[in-house]
C-alpha positions in Angstrom: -17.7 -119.9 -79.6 -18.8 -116.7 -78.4 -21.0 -114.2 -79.9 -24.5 -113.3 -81.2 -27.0 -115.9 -81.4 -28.4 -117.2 -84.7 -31.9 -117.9 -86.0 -33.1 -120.9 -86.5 -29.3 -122.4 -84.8 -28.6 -123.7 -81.3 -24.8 -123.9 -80.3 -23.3 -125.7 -77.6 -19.4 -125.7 -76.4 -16.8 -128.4 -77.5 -17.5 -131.4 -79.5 -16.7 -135.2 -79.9 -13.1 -136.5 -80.4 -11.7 -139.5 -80.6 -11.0 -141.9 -77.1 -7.7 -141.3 -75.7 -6.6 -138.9 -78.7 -5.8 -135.3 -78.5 -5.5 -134.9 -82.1 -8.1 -133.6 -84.5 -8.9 -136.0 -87.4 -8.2 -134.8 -90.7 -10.1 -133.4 -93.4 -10.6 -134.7 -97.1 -6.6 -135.8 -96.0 -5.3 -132.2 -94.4 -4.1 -132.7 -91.4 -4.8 -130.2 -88.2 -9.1 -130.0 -89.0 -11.5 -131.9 -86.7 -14.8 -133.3 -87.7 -17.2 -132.1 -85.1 -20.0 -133.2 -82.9 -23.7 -133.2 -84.4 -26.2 -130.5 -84.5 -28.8 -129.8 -81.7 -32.5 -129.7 -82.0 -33.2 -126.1 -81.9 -36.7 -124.9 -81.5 -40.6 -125.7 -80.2 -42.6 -126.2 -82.7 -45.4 -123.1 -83.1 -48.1 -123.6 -86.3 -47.9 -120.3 -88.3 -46.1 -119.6 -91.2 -44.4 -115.8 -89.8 -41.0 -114.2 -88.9 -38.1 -116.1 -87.1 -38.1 -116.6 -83.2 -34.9 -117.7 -81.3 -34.3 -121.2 -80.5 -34.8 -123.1 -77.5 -32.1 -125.2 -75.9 -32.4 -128.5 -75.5 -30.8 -131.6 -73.1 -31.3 -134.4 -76.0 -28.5 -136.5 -76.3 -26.3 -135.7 -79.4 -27.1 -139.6 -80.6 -26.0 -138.7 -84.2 -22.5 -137.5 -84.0 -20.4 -139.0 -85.8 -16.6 -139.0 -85.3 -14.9 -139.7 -88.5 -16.3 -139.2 -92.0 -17.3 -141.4 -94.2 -15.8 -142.0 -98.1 -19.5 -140.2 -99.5 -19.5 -137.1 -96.9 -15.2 -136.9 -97.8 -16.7 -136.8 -101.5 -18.9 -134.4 -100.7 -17.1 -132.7 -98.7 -14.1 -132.7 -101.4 -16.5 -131.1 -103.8 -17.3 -128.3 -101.5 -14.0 -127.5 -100.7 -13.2 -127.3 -104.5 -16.5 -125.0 -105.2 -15.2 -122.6 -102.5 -11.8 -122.1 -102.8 -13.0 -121.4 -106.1 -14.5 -118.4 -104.8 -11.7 -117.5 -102.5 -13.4 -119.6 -99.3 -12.1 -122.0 -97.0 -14.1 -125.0 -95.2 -13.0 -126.4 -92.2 -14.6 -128.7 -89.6 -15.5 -128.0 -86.1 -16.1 -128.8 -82.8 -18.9 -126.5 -82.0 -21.9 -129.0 -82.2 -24.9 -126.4 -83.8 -27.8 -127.6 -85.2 -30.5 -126.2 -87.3 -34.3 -126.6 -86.9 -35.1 -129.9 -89.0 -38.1 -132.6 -89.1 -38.3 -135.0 -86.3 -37.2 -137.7 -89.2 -34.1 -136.5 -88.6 -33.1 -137.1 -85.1 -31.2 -140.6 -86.5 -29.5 -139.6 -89.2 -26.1 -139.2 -89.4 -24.7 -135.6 -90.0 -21.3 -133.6 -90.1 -20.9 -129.7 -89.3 -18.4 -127.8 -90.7 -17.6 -123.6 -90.7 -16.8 -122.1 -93.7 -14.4 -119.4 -92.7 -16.4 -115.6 -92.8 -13.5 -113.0 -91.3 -16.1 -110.5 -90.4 -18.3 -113.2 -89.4 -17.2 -115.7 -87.4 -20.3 -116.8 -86.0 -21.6 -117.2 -89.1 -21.0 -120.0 -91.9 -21.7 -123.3 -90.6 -23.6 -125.5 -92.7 -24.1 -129.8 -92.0 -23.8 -132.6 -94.5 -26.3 -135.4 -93.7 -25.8 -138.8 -94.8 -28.6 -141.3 -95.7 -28.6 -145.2 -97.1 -28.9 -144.5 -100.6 -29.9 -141.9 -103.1 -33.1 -142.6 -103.0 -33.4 -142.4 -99.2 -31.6 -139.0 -99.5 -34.1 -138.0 -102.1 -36.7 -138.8 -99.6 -35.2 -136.7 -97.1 -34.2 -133.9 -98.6 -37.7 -133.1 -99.6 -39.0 -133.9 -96.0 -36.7 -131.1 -94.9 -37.9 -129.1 -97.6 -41.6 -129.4 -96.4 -40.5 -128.9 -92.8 -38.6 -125.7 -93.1 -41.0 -124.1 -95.2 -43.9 -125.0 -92.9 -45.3 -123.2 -90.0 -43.4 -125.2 -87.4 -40.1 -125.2 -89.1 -40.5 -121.2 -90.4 -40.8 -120.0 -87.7 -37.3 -120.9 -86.1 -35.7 -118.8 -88.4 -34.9 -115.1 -89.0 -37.5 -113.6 -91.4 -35.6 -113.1 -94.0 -33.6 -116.4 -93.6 -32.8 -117.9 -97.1 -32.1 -121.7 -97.7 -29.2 -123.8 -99.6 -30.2 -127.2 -100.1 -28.6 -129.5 -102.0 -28.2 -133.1 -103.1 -25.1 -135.0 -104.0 -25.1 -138.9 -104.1 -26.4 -140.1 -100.8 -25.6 -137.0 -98.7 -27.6 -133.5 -98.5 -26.1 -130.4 -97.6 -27.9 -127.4 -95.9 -27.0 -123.9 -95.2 -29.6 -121.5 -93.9 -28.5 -118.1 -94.1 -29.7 -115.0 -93.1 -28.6 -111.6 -94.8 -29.5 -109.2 -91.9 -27.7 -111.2 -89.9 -24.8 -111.9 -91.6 -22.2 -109.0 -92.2 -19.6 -110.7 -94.5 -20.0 -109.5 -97.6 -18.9 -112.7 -98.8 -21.5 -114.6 -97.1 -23.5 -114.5 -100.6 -20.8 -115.5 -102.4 -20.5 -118.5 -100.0 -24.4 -119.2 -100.5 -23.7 -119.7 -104.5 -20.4 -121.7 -104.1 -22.1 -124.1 -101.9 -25.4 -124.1 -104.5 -23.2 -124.8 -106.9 -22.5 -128.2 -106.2 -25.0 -131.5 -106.6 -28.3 -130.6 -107.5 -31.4 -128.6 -106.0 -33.6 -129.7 -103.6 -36.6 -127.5 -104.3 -38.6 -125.7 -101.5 -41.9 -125.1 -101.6 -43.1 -121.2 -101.1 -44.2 -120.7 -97.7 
């Protein structure tokens, strides 16, 4: 994918599919959507709490990605689907592997990128569903990645006016950072409430 860079995002080309297939796996059961590679570290780490700088590229393996979908991210993922077609979205999977700044306790865990479709912002959309052990572990988490991108270190990767959706459901958390100067879909708001709609709220502290 092609286009402006975001905030707080890395991007790389292609993704991970299956060995010896040429076919995308399917999505909560429609056929012709691909679950994509993981998202890539993005960032160095600075220690003040200010506006967004670009993100760094980085070699690290993608150790995380995760070819097919498990039956709590196809839940999850079910629920978003509903939630945004609700609001006249679609969600679809993808093989551009992107990654948004997180904690260094997230380099193991398993996550899933998908792209909800933005016509007049197609670099824009993509959000990741991580998946932990158990509730509790995803509790744990989610307010780790709270604390980190509302700290100096994780701030500071993003646009300055970036805005957060975090969310919890079952064992899975999904994020969407978004940034309204950057994002000229007018929809893109109406895609920030669809998706906050769903599971509950991971709070985040005030930076």
């Amino acid at each position: 994918m092609t286009g402006r860079r975001r905030p707080g995002f890395v991007r790389r080309a292609g993704g991970v599919r299956r060995p010896g297939s040429d076919r995308r796996p399917s999505v909560v059961g429609r056929p012709g959507r691909a679950l994509g590679a993981a998202f890539v570290i993005a960032g160095a780490l600075l220690a003040a709490c200010v506006g967004g700088a670009p993100a760094a590229r980085t070699s690290g393996p993608l150790a995380t990605a995760q070819p097919s979908a498990s039956a709590a991210v196809e839940a999850t993922l079910a629920q978003l689907d509903a939630a945004l077609r609700a609001s006249g979205l679609v969600v679809e999977s993808t093989l551009t592997a992107v990654r948004p700044a997180e904690p260094p306790s997230f380099a193991g865990v398993a996550r899933w990128p998908f792209h909800a479709v933005l016509p007049d912002d197609p670099a824009g959309g993509y959000l990741v569903i991580y998946e932990f052990p158990g509730p509790a572990l995803a509790a744990d988490g989610g307010r780790d990645l709270a604390a980190y991108i509302s700290s100096g270190p994780g701030r500071v990767q993003y646009a300055p006016d970036i805005r957060f959706v975090l969310r919890q459901v079952g064992t899975t958390l999904v994020f969407y950072p978004w940034s309204p100067a950057s994002s000229p879909d007018r929809r893109t708001p109406d895609l920030a409430a669809a998706l906050a709609s769903v599971g509950s709220e991971v709070p985040i502290p005030r930076c």
